[in-house]
C-alpha positions in Angstrom: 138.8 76.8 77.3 137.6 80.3 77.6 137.5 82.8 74.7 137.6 86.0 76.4 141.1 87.5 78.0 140.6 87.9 82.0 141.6 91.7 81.6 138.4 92.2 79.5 136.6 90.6 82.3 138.3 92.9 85.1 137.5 96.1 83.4 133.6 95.8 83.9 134.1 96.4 87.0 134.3 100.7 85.8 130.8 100.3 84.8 129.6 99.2 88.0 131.5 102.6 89.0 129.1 104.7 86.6 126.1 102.8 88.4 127.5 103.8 91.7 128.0 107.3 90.8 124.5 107.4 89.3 123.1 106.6 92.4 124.8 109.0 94.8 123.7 111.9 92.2 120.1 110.8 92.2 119.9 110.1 95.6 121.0 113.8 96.3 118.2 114.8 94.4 115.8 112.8 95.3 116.2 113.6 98.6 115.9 117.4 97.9 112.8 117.0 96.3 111.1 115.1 99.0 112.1 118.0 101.3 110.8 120.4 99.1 107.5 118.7 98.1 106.8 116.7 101.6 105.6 113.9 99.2 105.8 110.1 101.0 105.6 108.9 97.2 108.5 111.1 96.5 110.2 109.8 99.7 109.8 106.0 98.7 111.5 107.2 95.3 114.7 108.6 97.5 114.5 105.0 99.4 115.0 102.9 96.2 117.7 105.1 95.3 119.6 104.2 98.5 118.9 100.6 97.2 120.8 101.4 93.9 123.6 102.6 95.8 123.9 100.0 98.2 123.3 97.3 95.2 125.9 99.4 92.8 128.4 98.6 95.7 127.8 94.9 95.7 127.9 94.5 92.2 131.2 96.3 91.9 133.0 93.7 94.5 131.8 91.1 92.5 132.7 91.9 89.5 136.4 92.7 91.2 136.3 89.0 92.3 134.6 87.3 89.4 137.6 88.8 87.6 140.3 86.8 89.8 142.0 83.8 87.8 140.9 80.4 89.8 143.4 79.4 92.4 143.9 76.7 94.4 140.5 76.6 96.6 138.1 77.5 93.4 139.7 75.6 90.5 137.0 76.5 88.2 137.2 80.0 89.1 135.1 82.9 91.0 132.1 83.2 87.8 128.9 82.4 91.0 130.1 85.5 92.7 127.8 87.6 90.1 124.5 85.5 91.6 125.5 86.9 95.6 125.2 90.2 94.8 122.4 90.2 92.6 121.1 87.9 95.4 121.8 90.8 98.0 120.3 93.6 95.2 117.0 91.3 95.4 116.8 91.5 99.3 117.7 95.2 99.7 114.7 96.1 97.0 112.2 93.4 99.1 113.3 95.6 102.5 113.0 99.0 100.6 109.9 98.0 99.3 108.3 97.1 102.8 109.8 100.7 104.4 108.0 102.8 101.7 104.7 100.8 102.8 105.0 101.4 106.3 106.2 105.0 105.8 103.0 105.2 103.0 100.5 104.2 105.6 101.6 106.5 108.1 101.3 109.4 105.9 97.7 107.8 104.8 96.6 107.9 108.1 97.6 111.6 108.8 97.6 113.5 105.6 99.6 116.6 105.2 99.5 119.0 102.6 102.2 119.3 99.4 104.7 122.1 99.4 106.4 123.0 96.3 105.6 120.7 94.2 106.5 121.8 90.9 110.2 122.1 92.0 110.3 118.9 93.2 108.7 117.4 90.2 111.5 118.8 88.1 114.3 117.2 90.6 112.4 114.0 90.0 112.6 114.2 86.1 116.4 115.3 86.3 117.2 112.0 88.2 114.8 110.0 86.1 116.8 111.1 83.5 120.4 109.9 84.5 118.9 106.6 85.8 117.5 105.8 82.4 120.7 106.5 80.4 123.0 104.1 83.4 120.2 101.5 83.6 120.1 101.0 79.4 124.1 101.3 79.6 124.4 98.8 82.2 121.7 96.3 80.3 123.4 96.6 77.4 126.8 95.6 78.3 125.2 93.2 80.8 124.1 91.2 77.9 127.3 91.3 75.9 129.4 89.8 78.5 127.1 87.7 80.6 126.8 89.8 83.4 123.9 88.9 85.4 125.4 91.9 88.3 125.2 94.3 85.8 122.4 93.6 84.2 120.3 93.3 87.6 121.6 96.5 88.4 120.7 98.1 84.8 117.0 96.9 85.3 116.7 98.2 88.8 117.5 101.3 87.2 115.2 101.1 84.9 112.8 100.0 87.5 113.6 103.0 89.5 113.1 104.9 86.1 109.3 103.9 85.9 108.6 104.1 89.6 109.5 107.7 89.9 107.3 108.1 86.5 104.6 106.9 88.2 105.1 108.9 91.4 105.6 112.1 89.7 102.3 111.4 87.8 100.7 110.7 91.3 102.0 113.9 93.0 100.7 115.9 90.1 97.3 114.6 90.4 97.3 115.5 94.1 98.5 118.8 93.5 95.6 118.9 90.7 93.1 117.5 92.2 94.0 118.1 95.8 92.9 114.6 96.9 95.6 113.7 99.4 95.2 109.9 100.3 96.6 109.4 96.2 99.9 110.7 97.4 100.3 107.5 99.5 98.0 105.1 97.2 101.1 105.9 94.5 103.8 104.9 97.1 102.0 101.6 97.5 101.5 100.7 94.3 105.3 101.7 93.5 106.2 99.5 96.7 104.0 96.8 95.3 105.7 96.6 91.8 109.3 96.8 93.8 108.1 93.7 95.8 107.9 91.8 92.4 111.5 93.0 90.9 112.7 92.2 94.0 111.4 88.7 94.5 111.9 88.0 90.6 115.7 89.0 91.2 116.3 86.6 94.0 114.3 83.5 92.3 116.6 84.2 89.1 119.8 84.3 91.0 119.2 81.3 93.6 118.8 79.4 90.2 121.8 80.3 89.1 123.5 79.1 92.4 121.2 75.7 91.6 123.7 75.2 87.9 120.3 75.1 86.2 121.0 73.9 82.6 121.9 76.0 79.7 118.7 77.8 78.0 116.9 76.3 74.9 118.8 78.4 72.4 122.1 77.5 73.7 121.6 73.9 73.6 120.5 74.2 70.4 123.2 75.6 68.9 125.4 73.1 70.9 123.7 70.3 69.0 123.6 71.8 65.7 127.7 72.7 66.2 127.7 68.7 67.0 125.6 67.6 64.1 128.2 68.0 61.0 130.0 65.1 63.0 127.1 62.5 63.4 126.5 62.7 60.2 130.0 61.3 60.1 129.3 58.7 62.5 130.5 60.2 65.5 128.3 60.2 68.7 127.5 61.9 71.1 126.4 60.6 74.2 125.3 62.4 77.6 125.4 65.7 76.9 125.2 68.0 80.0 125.3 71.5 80.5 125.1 74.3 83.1 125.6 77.9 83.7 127.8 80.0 85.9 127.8 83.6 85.9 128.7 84.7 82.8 130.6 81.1 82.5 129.0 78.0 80.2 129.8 74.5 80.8 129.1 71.3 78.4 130.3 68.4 79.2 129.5 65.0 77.0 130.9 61.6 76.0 132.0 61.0 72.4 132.3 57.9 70.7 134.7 56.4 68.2 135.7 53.7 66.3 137.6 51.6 69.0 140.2 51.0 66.2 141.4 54.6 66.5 144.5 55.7 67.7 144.4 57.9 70.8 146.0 60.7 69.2 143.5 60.2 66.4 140.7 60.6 68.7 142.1 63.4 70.7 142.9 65.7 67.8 139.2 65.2 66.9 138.5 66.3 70.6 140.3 69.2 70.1 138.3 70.0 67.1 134.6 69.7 68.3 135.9 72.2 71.3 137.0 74.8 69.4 134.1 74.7 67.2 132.0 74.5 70.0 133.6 77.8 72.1 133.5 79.1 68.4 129.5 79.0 68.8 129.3 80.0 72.1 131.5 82.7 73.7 132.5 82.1 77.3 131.7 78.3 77.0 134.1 75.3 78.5 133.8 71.9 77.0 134.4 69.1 78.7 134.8 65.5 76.1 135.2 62.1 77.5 136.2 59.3 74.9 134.6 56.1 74.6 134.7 53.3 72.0 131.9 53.7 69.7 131.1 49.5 69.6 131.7 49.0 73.2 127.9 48.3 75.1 128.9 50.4 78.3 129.6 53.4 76.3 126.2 53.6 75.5 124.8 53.7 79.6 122.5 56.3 80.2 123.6 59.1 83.2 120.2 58.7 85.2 118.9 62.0 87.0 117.2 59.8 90.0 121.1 58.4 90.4 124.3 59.9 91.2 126.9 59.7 89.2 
């Protein structure tokens, strides 16, 4: 059962848009002030831009197909297509991070002097500017639909948004100070923290792809949902959940009095799912019914055995 219409799924796909279009604007300047100033550190700022864009793309396709309605070769739907892209962001920032080192060392090992440096500090800020807006935009409505795409893409911006703080602060000191070698010290350190987002990225996403198990607050509020109905004397019996893009899965046994009629038990099925997807948006429950005094219904799912 899922408690969000597919059209509100399909139309997150715009805000992807606004992270594209973000991109191409502060790639453009970006660019510009790198070819004004000469700065490597401002250069490695451009690079991570391209990374935006190319990352903005790949989120936007898979939010296009996390939006199609399951068919007959994905049953359960299209929700892991979220973890490829951010998968693809993660890789893009570990490659853009290990160019701006290279090009960093270069420039460390032959200096050259910064031209216009004001003017390309005020490009920088414009930029830094729009990508801070996108990237809290994107996190924001990340979070409210369980969208690990657009969230990684709202946090790379915001990435962005505090590597170019720090390179604007190291071009100013060389322009202050007139100490050269910082200029390329700045783009390391900037590549280094990139490295970390980037590899952080790919762990979280290659988890998702691994249907790690709901986290700690969800499963709580799954059992306290089921709790009104032990106290009745229901149980509940191998309870399992995982994660799937913005998707949530439980699935769990419930016992009853073996006296019950089948309708009985199903119309108190039907109940425990709806208040469960009432507790948890985006959330499909799975029940199997057992008899409450039968032995076998009370055998353990082991995680050293298949099912």
């Amino acid at each position: 059962m899922t408690t969000q219409p597919q059209a509100a799924r399909q139309d997150l796909s715009r805000f992807a848009l606004l992270s594209i279009a973000a991109a191409v604007a502060t790639i453009a300047l970006k660019v510009i002030a790198w070819r004004v100033s000469g700065s490597v550190g401002l250069l490695s700022d451009a690079a991570e831009s391209v990374v935006n864009l190319v990352a903005a793309v790949a989120a936007f396709i898979a939010l296009r197909v996390v939006a199609g309605p399951p068919d007959a070769d994905h049953n359960f739907g299209h929700t892991k297509a979220e973890y490829f892209s951010s998968v693809i962001e993660g890789v893009l920032i570990l490659v853009a991070a290990i160019a701006i080192i290279v090009a960093a060392i270069d420039r460390l090992l032959h200096p050259r002097e910064l031209d216009s440096v004001g003017l390309g500090l005020v490009i920088s800020v414009i930029a830094t500017v729009i990508n801070g807006v996108v990237g809290v935009v994107l996190i924001r409505i990340g979070r409210r639909h369980r969208s690990l795409s657009l969230e990684a893409d709202g946090r790379h911006l915001m990435t962005d948004v505090w590597t170019t703080i720090g390179v604007i602060v190291g071009v100013f000191l060389v322009a202050v100070t007139g100490w050269l070698p910082l200029d390329s010290l700045v783009a390391i350190a900037v590549a280094i923290n990139i490295l970390v987002v980037g590899g952080q990225l790919v762990w979280r996403s290659t988890a998702g792809l691994m249907d790690t198990a709901l986290p700690a607050e969800d499963v709580a509020t799954i059992e306290q949902t089921l709790e009104p109905y032990r106290r009745e004397g229901i149980v509940f019996h191998d309870v399992r959940t995982r994660e799937s893009g913005y998707a949530r899965f439980v699935q769990m046994h419930m016992l009853v009095p073996g006296q019950w009629t089948v309708q009985r038990a199903h119309n108190l099925s039907e109940e425990v799912e709806e208040a469960l997807t009432g507790a948890l948006d985006h959330l499909r429950v799975t029940i199997h019914i057992e008899p409450v005094d039968d032995p076998r219904s009370y055998e353990s799912w082991r995680l050293d055995q298949p099912d």
